[in-house]
C-alpha positions in Angstrom: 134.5 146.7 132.6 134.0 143.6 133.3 130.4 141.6 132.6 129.7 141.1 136.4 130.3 144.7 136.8 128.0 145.8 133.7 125.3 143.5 135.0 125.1 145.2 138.3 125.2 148.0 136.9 122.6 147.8 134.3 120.3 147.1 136.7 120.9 149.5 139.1 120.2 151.7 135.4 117.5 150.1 134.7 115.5 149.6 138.1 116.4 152.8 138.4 115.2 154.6 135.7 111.7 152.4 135.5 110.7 153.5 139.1 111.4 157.3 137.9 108.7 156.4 134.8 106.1 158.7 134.9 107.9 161.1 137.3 110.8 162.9 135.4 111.7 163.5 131.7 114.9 163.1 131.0 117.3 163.9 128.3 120.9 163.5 126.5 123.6 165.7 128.2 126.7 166.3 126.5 128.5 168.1 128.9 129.7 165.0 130.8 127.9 162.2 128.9 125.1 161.5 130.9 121.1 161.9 131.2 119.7 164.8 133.0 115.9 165.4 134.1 114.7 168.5 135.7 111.9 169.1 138.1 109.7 171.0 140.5 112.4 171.1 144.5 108.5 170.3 145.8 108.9 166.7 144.2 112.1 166.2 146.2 111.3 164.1 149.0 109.9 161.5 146.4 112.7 161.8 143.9 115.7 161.7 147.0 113.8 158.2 148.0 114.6 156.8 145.2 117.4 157.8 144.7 118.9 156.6 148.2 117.3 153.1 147.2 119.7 153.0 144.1 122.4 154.6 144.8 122.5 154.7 149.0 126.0 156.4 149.4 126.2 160.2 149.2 128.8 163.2 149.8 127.8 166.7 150.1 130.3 169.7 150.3 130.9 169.2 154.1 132.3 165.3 153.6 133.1 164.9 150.3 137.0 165.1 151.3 136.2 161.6 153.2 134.8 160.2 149.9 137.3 157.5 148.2 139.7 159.5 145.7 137.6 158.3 142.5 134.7 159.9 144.0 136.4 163.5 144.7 137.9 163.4 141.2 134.5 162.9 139.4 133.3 165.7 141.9 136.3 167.8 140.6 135.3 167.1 137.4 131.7 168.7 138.0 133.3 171.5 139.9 133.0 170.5 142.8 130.0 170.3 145.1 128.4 173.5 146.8 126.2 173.9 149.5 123.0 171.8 148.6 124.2 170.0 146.3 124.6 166.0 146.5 126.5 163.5 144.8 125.4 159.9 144.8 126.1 156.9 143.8 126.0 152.8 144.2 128.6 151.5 145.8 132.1 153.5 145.0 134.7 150.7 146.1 134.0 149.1 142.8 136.1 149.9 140.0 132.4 150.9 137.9 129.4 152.4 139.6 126.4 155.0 139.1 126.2 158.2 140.2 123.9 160.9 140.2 124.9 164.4 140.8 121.8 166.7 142.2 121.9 170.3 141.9 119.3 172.9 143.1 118.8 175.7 140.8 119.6 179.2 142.1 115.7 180.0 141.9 115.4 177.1 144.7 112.3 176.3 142.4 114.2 173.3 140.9 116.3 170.8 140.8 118.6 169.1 138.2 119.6 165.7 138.1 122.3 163.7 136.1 122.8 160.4 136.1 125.6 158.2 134.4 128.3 156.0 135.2 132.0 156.2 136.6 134.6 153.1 134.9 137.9 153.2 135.6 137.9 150.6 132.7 135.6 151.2 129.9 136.7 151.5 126.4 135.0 154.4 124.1 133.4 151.6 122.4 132.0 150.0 125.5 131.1 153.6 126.7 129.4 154.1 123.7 127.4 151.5 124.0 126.3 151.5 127.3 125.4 155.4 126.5 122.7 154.2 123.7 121.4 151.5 126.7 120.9 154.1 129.3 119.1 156.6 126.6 116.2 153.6 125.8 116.0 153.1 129.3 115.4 156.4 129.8 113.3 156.9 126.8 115.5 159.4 125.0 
């Protein structure tokens, strides 16, 4: 990845992550390497505002075929989006972004987010790395 690249999207990390201080916990998930916060669907509205300030482009299961091929591998990689569920991210033309994949529980009571990065680039080291960064910004 290259340092423009990082920089852009360390902030959009960052930003990120210090407007949702105070408003979700988050945690390490090792299922696909990224953080993951849970909470209460009624605090939707104020968590999808944020999100679409960081990351304003976003697929659901009825357009994600349109999304650039990067995009609809990472979403095979989840398993694919269902009804109600969202993926989002900065801007996918870029070889590097953030995404965020939402994903309402089956008891429609809450909602799970994970957040992380997609690099068609990054070395394990560099991954690693930037994995340890996103964890203090998101105080795990």
């Amino acid at each position: 990845m290259n340092t423009a690249n990082l920089s852009v999207i360390e902030s959009i990390c960052k930003n990120l992550l210090d407007d949702f201080h105070g408003m979700l916990s988050w945690k390490w998930d090792d299922w696909i390497g990224t953080i993951l916060a849970e909470f209460d669907a009624g605090e939707s509205a104020d968590v999808r505002a944020l999100l679409d300030k960081y990351l304003p482009v976003s697929w659901e299961s009825a357009n994600i075929t349109t999304a650039p091929d990067i995009v609809q591998k990472l979403d095979r990689h989840l398993g694919g989006l269902r009804p109600t569920q969202f993926l989002f991210s900065s801007d996918p033309s870029s070889d590097d972004f953030v995404f965020c994949a939402w994903w309402p529980w089956g008891n429609q009571a809450n909602i799970s987010l994970r957040v992380g990065i997609l690099s068609q680039d990054m070395s394990k080291e560099d991954d690693e790395k930037f994995n340890k960064r996103i964890r203090v910004w998101a105080g795990i």
